[in-house]
VOGU-3710 file (C-alpha; in Angstrom, 3 decimals, decimal comma):
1> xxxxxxxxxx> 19,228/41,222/2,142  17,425/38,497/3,621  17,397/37,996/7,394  19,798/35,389/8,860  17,798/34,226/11,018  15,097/33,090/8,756  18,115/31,821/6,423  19,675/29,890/9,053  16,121/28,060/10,149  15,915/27,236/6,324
11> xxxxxxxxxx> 18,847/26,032/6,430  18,485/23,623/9,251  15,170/22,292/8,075  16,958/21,235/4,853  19,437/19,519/7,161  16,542/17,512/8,539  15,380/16,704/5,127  18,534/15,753/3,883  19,184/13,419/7,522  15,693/11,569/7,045
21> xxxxxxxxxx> 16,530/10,769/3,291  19,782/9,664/4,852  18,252/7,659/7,337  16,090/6,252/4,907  18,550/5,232/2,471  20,813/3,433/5,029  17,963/1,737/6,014  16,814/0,631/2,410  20,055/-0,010/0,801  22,575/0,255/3,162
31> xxxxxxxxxx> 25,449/2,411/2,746  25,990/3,661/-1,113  27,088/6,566/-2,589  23,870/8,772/-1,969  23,518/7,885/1,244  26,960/9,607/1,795  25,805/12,472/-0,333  22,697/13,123/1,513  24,763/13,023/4,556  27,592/15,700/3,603
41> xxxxxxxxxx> 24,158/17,753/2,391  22,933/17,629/6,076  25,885/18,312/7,702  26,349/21,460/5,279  23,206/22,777/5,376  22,723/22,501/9,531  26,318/23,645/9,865  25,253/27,187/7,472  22,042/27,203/9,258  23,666/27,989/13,182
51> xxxxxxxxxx> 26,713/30,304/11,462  23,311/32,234/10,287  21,570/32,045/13,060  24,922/32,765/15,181  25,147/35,816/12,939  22,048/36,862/13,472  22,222/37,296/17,010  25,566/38,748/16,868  24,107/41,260/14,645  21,411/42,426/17,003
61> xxxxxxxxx> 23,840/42,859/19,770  26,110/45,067/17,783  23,062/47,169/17,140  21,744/47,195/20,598  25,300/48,052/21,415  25,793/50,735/19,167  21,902/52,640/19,860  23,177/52,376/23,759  26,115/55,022/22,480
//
């Protein structure tokens, strides 16, 4: 399994990705259908990205919890 953490940063670098080509096609053509798209893939993918990273940490502190025991 693959650590959330580095999922979740993944994750929210696609968001920026997917927000500049956003940005860009607003800009360029104003707003069409893949400007939309490109916006419901940002909000997905930066919305995953801090549940991962949110995870992540919530994972650690069950461990530190459970070592204190």
């Amino acid at each position: 399994m693959r650590n959330p953490l580095v999922s979740g940063l993944i994750y929210i670098l696609l968001g920026a990705v997917f927000t500049y080509f956003a940005i860009s096609s607003v800009n360029d053509n104003g707003w069409g259908f893949f400007a939309y798209l490109f916006v419901a893939f940002a909000t997905y993918d930066i919305g995953s990205g801090i549940r991962l990273i949110l995870l992540h940490f919530k994972i650690k502190r069950h461990m530190r919890e459970k070592e204190k025991k």
